[in-house]
C-alpha positions as CSV (number, residue, x, y, z in Angstrom):
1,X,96.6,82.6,73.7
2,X,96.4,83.1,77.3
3,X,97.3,87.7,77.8
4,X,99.0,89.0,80.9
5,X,101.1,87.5,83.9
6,X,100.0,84.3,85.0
7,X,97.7,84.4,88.5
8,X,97.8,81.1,89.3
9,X,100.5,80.8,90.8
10,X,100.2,83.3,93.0
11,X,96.9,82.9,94.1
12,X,97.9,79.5,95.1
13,X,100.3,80.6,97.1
14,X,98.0,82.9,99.1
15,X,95.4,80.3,98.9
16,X,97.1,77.7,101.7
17,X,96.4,78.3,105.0
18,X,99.6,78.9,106.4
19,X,100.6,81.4,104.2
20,X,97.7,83.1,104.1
21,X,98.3,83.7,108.1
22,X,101.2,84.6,107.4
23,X,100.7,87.8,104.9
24,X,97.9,88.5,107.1
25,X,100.7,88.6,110.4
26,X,102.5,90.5,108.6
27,X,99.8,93.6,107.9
28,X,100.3,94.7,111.1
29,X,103.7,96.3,109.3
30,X,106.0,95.4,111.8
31,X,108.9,92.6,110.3
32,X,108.6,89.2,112.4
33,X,111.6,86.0,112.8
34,X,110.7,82.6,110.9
35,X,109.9,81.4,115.1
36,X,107.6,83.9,115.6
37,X,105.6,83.4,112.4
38,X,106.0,79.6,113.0
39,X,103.4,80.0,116.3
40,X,100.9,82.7,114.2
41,X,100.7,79.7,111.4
42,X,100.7,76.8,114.1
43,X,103.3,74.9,112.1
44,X,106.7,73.8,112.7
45,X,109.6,75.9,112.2
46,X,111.1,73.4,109.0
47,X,107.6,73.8,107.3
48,X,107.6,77.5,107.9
49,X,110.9,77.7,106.5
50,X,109.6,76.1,103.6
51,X,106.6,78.5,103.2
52,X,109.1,81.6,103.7
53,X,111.0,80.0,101.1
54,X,107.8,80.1,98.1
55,X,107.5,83.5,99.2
56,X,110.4,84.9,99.6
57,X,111.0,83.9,95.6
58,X,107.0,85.0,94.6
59,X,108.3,88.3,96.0
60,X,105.4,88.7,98.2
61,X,107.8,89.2,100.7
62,X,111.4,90.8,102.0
63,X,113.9,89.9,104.3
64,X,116.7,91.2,106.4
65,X,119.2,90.2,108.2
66,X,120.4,91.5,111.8
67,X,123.1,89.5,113.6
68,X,121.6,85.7,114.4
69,X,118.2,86.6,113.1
70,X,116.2,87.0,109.8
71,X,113.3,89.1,109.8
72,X,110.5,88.9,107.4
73,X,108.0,92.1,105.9
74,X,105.6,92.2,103.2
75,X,107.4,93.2,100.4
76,X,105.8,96.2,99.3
77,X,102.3,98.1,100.0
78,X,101.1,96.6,97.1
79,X,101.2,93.4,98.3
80,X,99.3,94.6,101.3
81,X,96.7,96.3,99.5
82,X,96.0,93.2,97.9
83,X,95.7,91.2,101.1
84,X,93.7,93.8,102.3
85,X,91.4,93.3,98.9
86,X,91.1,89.8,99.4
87,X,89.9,90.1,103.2
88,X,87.4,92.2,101.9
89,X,86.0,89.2,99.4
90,X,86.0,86.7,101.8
91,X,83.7,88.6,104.1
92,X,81.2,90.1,101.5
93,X,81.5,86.3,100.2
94,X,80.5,85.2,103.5
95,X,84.1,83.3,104.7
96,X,83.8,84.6,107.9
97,X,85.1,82.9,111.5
98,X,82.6,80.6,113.3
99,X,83.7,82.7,116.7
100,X,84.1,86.6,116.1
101,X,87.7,87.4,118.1
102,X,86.8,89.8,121.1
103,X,89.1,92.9,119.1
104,X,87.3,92.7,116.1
105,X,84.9,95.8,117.4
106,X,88.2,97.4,117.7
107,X,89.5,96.5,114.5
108,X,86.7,97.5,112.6
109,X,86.9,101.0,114.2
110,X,90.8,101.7,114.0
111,X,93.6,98.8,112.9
112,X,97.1,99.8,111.1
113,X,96.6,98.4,107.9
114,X,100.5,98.1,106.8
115,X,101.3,101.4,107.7
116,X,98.3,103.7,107.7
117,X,94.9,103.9,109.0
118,X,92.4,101.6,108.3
119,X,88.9,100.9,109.9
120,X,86.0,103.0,110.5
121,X,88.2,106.1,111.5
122,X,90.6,105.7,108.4
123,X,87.6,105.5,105.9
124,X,86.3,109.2,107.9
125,X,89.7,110.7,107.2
126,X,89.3,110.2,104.1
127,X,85.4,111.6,103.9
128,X,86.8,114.2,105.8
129,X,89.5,114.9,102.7
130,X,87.3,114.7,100.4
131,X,84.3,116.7,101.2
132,X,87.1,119.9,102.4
133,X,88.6,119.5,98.4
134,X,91.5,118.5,100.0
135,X,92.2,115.9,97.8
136,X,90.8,114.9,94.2
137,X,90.3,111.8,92.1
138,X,92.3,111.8,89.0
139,X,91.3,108.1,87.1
140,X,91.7,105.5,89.7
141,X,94.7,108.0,91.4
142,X,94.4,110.9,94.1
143,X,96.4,113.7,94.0
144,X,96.8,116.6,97.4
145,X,95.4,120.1,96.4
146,X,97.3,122.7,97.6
147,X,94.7,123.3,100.6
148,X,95.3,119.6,101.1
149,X,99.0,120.6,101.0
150,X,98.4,123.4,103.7
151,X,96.6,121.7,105.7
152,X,99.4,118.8,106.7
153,X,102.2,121.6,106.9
154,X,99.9,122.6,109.7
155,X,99.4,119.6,111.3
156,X,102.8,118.9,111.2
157,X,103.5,116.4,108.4
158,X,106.8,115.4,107.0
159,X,105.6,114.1,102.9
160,X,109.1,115.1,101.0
161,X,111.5,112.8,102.9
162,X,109.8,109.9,102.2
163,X,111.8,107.5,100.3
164,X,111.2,105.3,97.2
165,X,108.4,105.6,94.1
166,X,105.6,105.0,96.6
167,X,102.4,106.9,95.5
168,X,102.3,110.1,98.0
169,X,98.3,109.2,98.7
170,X,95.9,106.3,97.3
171,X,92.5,105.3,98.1
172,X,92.8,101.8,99.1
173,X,89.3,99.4,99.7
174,X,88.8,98.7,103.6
175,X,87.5,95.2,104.3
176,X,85.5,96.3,107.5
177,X,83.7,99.6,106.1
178,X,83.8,98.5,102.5
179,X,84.8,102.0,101.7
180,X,88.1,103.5,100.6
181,X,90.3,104.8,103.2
182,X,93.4,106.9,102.8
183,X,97.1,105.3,102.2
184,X,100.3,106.1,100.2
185,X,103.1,108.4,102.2
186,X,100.2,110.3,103.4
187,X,98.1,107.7,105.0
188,X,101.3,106.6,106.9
189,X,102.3,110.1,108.1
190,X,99.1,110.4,109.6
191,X,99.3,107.5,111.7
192,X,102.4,108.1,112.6
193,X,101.7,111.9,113.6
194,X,98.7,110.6,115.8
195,X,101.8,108.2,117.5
196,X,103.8,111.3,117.8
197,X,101.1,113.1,119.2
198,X,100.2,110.5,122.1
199,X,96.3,110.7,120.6
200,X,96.8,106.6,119.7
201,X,99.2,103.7,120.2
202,X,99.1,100.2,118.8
203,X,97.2,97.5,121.1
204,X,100.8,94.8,121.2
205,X,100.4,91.9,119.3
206,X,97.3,93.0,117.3
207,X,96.8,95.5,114.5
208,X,94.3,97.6,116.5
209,X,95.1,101.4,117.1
210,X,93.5,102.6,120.3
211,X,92.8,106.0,120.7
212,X,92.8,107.7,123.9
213,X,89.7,109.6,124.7
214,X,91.1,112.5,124.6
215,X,93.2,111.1,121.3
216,X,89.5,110.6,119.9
217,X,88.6,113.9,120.5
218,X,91.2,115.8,119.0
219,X,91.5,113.8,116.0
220,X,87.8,113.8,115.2
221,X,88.4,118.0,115.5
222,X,91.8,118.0,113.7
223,X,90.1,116.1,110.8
224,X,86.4,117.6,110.7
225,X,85.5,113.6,111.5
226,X,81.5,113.9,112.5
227,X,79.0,111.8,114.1
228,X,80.4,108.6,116.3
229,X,82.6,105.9,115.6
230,X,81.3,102.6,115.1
């Protein structure tokens, strides 16, 4: 007798090429048309509808409609944190490109990953957390102290509104640092504070977050962040 869900299925969905490229697209968190995940995959627009299709129904992902056009998001953060799992595995297992892409210094040091902040700056925010108590690990969870709780009043952070079950903040495995870095409701209200506050913006077309220098600076001051970036 064979326990649990089965993971065949979806693992051989992720497994083909074109969809892989396709979840991976889509970590950037911002929804994309069936045309413009169609030149990401380098495949045809019927094929790519019949990719969309298999995942649409493995509910890996969403879609929405708006007028003419149908746009397509991961379907939850779970989904990304498992994409984000597996990109970790294929480069401690060696899968790696034969030609590193010219961002991937970037990406290693500060890259949306969903809707928070991964990279080597993502995995220091959480350090930073951490080491001030203002978080703490209950099992496999984390849960916001009430200095933690202080502290993002102060910085300006919005955590009530947020809708849905979503946790409020999780460690999630970074593929670059191999570390945890910081996500849930609170991992996404910081990156989007750091938005707000001009100290980053998102490089177009990539999921690399570029600080400004004087971005850098205050974040690595706001968030007790020491020693440089990678």
């Amino acid at each position: 007798m064979k326990d649990g869900p089965p993971i065949a299925g979806i693992a051989a969905l992720i497994g083909d090429r074109a969809r892989a490229d396709i979840l991976v697209a889509l970590m950037a968190g911002q929804a994309l048309t069936a045309t413009e995940l169609s030149e990401v995959a380098g495949v045809t627009k019927q094929t790519m509808s019949a990719h969309l299709s298999k995942l649409l129904d493995a509910k890996l992902l969403s879609m929405q409609s708006q007028g003419r056009h149908r746009y397509f998001r991961l379907a939850d953060p779970d989904v990304a944190d498992l994409i984000e799992r597996l990109t970790g595995v294929a480069q401690r297992s060696g899968a790696v490109r034969l030609k590193s892409s010219p961002r991937e210094p970037a990406l290693r040091k500060a890259r949306v990953c969903y809707d928070h902040l991964a990279g080597d700056l993502g995995v220091r925010v959480l350090d930073s957390f951490e080491k001030r108590r203002f978080v703490r690990h209950v099992e496999d969870r984390l849960e916001l102290t009430r200095s933690g709780r202080e502290f993002c009043e102060a910085f300006g952070l919005d955590l009530e509104s947020a809708p849905g079950r979503r946790p409020l903040c999780r460690p999630c495995l970074d593929w670059s640092v191999r570390r945890n870095h910081l996500a849930g409701v609170l991992g996404a209200a910081i990156l989007e504070r750091c938005y707000e506050l001009g100290w980053a913006k998102r490089v177009a077309g990539t999921r690399v977050v570029q600080f400004t220098a004087a971005g850098e600076r205050a974040f690595c001051e706001r968030f007790s962040v020491e020693g440089r970036t990678r």
